[in-house]
C-alpha positions in Angstrom: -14.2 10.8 -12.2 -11.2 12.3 -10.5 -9.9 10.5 -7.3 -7.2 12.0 -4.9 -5.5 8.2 -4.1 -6.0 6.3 -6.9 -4.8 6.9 -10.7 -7.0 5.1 -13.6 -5.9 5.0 -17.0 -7.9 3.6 -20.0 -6.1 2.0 -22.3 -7.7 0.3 -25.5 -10.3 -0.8 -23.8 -8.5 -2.3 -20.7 -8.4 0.1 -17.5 -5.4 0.2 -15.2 -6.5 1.2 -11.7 -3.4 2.0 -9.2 -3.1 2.7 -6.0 -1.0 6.2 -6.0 0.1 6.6 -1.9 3.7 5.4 -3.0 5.3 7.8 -0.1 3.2 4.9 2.4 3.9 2.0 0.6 -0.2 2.3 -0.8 -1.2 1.4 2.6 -4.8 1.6 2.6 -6.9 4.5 4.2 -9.9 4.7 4.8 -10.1 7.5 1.8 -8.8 5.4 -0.7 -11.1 1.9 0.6 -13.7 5.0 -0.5 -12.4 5.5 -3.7 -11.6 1.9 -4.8 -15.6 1.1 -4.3 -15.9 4.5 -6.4 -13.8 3.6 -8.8 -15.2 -0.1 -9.4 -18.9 1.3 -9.4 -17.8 4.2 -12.0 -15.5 1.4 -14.4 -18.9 -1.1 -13.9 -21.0 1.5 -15.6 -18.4 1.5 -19.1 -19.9 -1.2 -21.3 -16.8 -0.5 -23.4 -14.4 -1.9 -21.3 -12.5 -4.8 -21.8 -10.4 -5.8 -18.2 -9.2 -3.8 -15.1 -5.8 -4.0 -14.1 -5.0 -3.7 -10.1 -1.3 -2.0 -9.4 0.3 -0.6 -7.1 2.5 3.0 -7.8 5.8 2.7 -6.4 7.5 0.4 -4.6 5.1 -1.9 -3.2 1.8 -3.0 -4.0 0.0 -2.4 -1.0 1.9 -2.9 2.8 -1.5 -3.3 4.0 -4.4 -0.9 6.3 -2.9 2.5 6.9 -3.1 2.0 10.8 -2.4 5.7 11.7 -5.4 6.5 10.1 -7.2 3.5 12.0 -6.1 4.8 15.0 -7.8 8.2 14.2 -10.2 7.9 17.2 -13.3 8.7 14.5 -12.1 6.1 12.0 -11.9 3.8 15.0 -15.3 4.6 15.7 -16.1 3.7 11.9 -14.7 0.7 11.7 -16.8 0.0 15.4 -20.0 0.4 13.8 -18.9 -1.5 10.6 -18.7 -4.5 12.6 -21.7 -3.8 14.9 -24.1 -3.0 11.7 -25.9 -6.0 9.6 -24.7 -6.4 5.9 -21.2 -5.9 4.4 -19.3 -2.6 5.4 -17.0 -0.4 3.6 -13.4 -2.8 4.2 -15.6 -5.6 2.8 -16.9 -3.9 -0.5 -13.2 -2.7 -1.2 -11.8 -5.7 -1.8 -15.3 -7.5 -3.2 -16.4 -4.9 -5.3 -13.7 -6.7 -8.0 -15.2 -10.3 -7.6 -18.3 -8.5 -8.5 -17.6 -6.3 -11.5 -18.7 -7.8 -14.9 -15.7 -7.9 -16.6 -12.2 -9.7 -15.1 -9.5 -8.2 -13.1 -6.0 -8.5 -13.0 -3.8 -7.7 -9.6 -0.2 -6.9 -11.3 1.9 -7.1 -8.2 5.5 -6.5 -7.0 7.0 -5.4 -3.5 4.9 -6.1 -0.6 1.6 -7.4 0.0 0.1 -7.3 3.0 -2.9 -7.5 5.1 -5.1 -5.6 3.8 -3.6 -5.2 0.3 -3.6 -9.1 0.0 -7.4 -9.3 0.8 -8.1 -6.7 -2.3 -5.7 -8.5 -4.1 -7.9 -11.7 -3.4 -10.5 -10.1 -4.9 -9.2 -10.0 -8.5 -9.7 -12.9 -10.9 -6.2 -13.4 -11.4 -2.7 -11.9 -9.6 0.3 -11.9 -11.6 3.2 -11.6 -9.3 7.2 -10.3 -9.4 9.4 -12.9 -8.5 10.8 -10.8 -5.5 7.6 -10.1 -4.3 6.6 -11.1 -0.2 2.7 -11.7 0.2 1.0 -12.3 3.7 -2.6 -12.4 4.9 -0.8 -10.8 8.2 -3.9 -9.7 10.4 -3.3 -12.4 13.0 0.5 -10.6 13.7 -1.9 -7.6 15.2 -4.3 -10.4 17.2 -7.1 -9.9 14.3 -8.9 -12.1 12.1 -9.0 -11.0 8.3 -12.1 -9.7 7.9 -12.7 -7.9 4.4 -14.1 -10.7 2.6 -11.5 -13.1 3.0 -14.0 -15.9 3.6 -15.3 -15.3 0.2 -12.6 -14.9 -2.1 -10.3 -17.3 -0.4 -12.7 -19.9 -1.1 -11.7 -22.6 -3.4 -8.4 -21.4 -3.9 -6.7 -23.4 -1.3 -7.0 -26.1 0.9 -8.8 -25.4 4.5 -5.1 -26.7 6.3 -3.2 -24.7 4.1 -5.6 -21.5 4.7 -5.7 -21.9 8.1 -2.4 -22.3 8.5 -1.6 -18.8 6.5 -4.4 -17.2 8.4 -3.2 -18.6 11.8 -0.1 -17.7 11.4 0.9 -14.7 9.3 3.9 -16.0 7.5 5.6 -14.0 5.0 5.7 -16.1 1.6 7.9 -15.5 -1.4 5.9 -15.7 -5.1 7.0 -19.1 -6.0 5.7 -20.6 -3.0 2.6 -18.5 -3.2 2.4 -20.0 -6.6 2.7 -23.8 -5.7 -0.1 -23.3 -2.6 -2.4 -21.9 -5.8 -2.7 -18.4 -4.2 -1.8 -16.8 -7.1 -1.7 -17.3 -10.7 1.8 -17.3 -11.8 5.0 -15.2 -11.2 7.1 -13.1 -14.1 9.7 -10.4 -14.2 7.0 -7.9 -15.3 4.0 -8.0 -14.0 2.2 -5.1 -15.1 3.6 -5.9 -18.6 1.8 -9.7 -18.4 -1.4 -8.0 -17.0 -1.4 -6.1 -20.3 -1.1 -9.3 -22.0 -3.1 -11.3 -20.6 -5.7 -8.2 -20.8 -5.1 -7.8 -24.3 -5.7 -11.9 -24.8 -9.2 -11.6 -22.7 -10.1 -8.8 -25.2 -9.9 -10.9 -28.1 -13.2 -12.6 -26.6 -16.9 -11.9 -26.5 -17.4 -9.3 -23.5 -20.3 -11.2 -22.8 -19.1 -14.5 -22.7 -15.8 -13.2 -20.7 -18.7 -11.9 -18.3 -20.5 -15.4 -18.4 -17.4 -17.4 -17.5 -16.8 -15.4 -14.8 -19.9 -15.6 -13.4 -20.5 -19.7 -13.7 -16.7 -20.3 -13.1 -16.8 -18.4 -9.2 -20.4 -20.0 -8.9 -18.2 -23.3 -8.3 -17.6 -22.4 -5.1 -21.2 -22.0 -4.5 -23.7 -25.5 -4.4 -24.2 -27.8 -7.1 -27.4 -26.8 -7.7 -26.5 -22.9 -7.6 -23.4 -24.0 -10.5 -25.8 -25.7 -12.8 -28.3 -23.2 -12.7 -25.7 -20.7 -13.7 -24.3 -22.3 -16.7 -27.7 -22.9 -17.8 -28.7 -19.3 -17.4 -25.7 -17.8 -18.9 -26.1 -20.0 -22.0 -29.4 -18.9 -22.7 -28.4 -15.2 -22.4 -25.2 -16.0 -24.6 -27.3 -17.4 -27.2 -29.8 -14.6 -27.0 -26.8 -11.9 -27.1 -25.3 -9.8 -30.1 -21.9 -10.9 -29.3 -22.1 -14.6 -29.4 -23.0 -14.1 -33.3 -20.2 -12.2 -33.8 -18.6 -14.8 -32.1 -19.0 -17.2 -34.5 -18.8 -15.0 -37.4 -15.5 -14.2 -36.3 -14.0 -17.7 -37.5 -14.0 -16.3 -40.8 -13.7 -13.2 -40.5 -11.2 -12.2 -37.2 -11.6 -8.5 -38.3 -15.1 -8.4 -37.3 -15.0 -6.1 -33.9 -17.3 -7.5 -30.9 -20.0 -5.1 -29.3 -19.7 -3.3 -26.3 -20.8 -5.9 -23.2 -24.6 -6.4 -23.1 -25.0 -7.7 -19.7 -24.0 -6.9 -16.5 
């Protein structure tokens, strides 16, 4: 699929997605929330892939909401009825459509971070960070609340002081702070370069048992009761799956290539 705002390259298996509005510091329109859900739905649909890569082109990753084109008064009549309208809404499904994909995501981030482009950076599975890099969940500075899923992806990652106190008050961090509060995985010189990495590592694992770890590791956040029954029903597909023998064949024989994912 061809998209205006967003350039996706597939790479061995692993797909780097970025966000390509350098000339507005990637600042998110309501165009290119569009095409990120696109995107996610289109890469969910590739068995063959491996891990998605979230970038930003440029200078920055993303400054945050593009607020000229919130101030469109028909966007601002969108974003009216996304509130007013039961279930999740456009800004929501950008940033969530990640947690949800079967396969991990990596944010590779450098520059700024903002708003916005924090709360879809929330929704990858890991964010690898440049050292100079300044992150904020800034809504609060504009007298809002973060609202695109924050309250979902935010959850276990820190404490509800520390959260609230980010939330609340909209402070700019640098990466090795970021890092210590566990908002973001760690921080290196390259981040794009580690993303690869760490892409290329995930790749040397069952698809479907990637997929399964993913899936009982965020259920943690959920009840006890909803955790248990996930391990338990992931097993049983894992031991039902092509890839799990492969897995184990693989100890004596590492050429041995896995299958494309079997479950979504």
């Amino acid at each position: 699929m061809a998209y205006r705002w967003l350039q996706v390259e597939r790479r061995d298996g692993i797909a780097l997605v970025a966000l390509n509005r350098p000339d507005k510091r990637n600042a998110l329109s309501f165009d290119l929330l569009r095409e990120l859900v696109a995107c996610a739905d289109d890469l969910r649909r590739d068995r063959t892939l491996r891990a998605v890569i979230l970038h930003g082109a440029g200078e920055c990753f993303s400054a945050g909401i593009d607020l000229n084109d919130l101030n469109n008064p028909r966007n601002r009549w969108l974003a009216l009825w996304s509130l007013l309208k039961p279930g999740g809404n456009l800004f929501q499904r950008a940033c969530l459509v990640w947690k949800d994909l079967p396969l991990p995501v990596i944010a590779a981030i450098h520059g700024h971070c903002y708003g916005a482009g924090m709360q879809l950076a929330l929704g990858a599975d890991f964010r690898i960070v440049a050292p100079a890099a300044k992150l904020s969940i800034m809504e609060a500075r504009w007298g809002l609340v973060p609202d695109m899923g924050l309250s979902r992806s935010l959850r276990g990652l820190l404490r509800a002081d520390v959260a609230k106190e980010l939330v609340m008050t909209a402070r700019v961090l640098e990466a090795g702070e970021a890092a210590g509060l566990g908002l973001i995985t760690r921080v290196v010189d390259d981040p794009l370069q580690e993303a690869l990495r760490l892409a290329q590592e995930l790749a040397e694992r069952s698809p479907d048992a990637v997929l399964a770890a993913k899936r009982v590791l965020d259920a943690m956040n959920d009840s006890v009761r909803a955790g248990l029954a996930q391990e338990k029903r992931w097993q049983l597909r894992l031991l039902r799956g092509r890839n799990s023998a492969i897995a184990r064949r693989r100890a004596k024989s590492p050429e041995l290539p896995f299958e494309p994912r079997q479950y979504d």
